[in-house]
C-alpha positions in Angstrom: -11.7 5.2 8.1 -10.1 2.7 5.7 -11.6 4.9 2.7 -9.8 8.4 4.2 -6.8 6.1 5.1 -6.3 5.3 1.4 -7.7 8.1 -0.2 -4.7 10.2 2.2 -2.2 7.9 1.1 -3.2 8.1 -3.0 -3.2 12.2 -2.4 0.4 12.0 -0.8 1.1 10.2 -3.7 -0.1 12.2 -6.3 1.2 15.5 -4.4 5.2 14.3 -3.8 5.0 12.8 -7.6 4.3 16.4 -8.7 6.7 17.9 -6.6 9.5 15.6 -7.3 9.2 14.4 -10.6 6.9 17.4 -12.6 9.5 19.0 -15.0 8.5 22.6 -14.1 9.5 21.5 -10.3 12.6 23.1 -8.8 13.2 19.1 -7.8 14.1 17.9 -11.9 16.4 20.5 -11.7 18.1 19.9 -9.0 17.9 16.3 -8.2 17.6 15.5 -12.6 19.1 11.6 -11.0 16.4 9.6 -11.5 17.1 7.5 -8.3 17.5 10.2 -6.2 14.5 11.4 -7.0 13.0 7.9 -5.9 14.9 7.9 -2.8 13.0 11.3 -1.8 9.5 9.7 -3.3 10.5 6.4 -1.1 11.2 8.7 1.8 7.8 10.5 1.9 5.4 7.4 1.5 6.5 5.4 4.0 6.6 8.4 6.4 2.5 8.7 4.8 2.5 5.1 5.6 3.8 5.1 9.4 1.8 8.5 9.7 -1.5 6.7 8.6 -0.7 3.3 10.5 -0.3 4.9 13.8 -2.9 7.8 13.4 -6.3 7.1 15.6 -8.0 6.2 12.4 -5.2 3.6 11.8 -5.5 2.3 15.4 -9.0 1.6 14.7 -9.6 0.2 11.4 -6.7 -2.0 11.4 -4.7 -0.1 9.0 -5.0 -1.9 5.9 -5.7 0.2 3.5 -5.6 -2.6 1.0 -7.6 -5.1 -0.7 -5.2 -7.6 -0.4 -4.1 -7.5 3.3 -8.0 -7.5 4.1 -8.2 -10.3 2.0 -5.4 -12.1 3.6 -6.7 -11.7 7.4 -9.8 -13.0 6.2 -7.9 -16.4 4.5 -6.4 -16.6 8.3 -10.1 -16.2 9.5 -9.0 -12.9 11.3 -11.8 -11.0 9.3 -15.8 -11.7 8.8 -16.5 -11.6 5.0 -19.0 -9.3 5.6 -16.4 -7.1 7.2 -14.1 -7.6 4.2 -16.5 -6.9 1.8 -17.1 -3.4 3.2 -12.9 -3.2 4.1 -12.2 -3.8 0.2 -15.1 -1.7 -1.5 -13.9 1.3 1.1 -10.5 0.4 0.1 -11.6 0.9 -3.6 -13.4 4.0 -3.4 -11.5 5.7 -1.2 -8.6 5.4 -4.1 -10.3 7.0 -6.3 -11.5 9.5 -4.5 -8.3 10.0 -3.1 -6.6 10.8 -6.4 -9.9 13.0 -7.3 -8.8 15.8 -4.2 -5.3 15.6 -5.7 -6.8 16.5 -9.4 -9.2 19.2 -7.7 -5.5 20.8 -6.0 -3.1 20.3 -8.9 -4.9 20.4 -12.0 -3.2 19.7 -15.5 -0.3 19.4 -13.6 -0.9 15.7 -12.6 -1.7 14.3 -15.8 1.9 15.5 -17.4 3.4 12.6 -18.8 6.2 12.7 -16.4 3.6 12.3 -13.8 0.8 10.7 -14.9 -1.5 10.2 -12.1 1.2 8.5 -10.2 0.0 5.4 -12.1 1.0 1.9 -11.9 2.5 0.2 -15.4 5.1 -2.6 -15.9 8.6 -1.0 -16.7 11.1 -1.9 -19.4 11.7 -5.3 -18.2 7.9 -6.1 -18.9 4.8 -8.0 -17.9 6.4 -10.7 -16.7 9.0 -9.3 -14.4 6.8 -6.9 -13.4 4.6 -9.9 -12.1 7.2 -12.0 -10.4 8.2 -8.7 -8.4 4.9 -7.6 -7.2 4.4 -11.2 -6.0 8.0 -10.9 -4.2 7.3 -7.7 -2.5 3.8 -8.4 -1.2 5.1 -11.6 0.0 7.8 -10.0 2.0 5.7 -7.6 3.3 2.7 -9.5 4.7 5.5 -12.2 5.6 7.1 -9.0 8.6 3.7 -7.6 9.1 2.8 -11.0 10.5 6.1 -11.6 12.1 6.0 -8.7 13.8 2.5 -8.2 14.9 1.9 -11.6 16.3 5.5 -10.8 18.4 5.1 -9.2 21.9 8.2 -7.7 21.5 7.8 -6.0 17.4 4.0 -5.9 17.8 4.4 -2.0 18.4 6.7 -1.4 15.7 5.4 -3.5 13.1 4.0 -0.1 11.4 7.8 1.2 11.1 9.0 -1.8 9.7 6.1 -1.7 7.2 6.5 2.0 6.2 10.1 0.9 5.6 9.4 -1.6 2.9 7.3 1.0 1.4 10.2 3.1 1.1 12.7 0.3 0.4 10.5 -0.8 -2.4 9.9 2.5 -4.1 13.9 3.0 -4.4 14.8 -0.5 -5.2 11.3 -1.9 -7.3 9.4 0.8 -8.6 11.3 0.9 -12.0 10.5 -2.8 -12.2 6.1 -2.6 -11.9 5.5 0.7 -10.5 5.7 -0.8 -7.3 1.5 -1.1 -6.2 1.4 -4.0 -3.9 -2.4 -2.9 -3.6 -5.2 -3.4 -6.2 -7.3 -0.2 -4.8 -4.3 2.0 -5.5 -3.5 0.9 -8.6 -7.1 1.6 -9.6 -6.9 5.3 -7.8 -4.4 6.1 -10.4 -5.9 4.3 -13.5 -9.3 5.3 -12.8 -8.7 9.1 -13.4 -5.2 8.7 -15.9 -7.8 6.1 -18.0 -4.9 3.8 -18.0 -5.7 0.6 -17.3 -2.1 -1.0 -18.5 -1.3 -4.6 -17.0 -3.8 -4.1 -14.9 -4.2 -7.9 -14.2 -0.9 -8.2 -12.5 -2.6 -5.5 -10.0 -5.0 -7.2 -9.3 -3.3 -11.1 -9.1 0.2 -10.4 -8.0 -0.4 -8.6 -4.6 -2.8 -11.2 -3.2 -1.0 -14.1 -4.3 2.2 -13.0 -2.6 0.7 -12.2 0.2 -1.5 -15.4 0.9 1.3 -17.9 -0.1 3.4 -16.1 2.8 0.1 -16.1 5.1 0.4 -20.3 4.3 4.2 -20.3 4.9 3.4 -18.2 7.8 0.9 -20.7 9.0 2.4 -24.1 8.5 5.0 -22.9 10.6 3.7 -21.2 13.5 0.0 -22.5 13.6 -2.9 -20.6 13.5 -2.7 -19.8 17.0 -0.1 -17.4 16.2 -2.3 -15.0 14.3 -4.3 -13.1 17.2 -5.5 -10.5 15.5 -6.0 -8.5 11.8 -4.9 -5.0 13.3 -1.3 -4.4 12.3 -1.6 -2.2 15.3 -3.0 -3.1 18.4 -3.2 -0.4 21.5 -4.5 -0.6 24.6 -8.1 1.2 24.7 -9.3 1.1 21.3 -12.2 -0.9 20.1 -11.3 -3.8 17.9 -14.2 -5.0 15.4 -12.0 -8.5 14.6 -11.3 -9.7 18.1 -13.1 -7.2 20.2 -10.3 -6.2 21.9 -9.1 -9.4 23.6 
């Protein structure tokens, strides 16, 4: 499930990048603003992302679809390593193949250099920036996912708010690193574009953002506060982290 989560997300990726920023698509000529055209991509991934969070699949597995939010829960000792292990190498594979279906459906048309396998780089402001703003973004965002899970009253719509940093961050960040916040998908991309630029601050910057705001999270709430790994938690379905209590 966390394999077909990501691997749906990476071919909604690849799809709206065609659409919206291929130069044969009827979108560069109508929409040539280059933020406009990242308001429409922000738009349609975090409607993937709510979509995936709250499908059944997303109910079950937790919804991570991401090596470094499985990697988090574990830190809080929400997730067996075991269970991690197999959440991450999912998480990996699905990405790839993910951006493999979208290859098999669009052809030369993803590897233009407009497109270019949706990939992950650094922009003009370099490395460094690029760094410090994956950091900041994955912070923020595991900072509300665990605000509003562990909340009775935002547990329910702690996939909205999530799907809404996706967006947010795609408009506002994206010209900064790409905007990744998630090893596996910046490997999707890379894998098949055999671009493997920066590719440490992938790999580094997510988790580390996201585990100092799992600390901050915990030195002032207490462990008790984290009940569970899921960002979504119904009634009814099976729960392999806290078996549903």
């Amino acid at each position: 499930m966390e394999a077909a989560l990501l691997g749906g997300f990476m071919l909604s990726a690849c799809l709206f990048a065609v659409a919206l920023f291929h130069p044969a698509g009827s979108a560069a000529r109508l929409r040539p603003d280059p933020l406009a055209r990242r308001v429409l991509m922000g738009l349609a991934m975090g409607t993937t992302a709510v979509a995936l969070i709250y499908s059944p699949w997303g109910q079950r597995s937790g919804a991570h679809f991401n090596p470094a939010v499985t990697l988090t829960f574990a830190r809080l000792g929400k997730v067996q390593r075991w269970d991690a292990a197999a959440y991450v190498a999912a998480q990996f594979a699905g990405a790839v193949a993910g951006v493999a279906a979208a290859r098999l459906l669009l052809s030369e048309m993803l590897g233009d250099a407009q497109v270019h396998y949706a990939v992950t780089r650094p922009g003009p402001a370099g490395p460094a920036a690029a760094f410090g703003a994956e950091t900041v973004i994955s912070a923020v965002l595991m900072t509300v996912v665990l605000t509003a899970s562990n909340h009775p009253r935002t547990a329910r719509f702690t996939g909205l708010f999530a799907g809404l940093l996706v967006a947010t961050f795609i408009i506002v960040e994206s010209p900064v690193s790409g905007m990744s916040m998630n090893p596996a998908r910046t490997v999707g991309s890379g894998f098949w574009a055999g671009d493997w630029t920066a590719l440490w601050i992938y790999f580094t910057a997510p988790p580390l953002g996201m585990l100092l705001a799992a600390e901050r999270y915990l030195r002032r709430h207490g462990a008790g506060r984290i009940f569970c790994a899921k960002l979504q938690h119904p009634e009814g379905v099976r729960c392999i982290f806290c078996e549903s209590r």
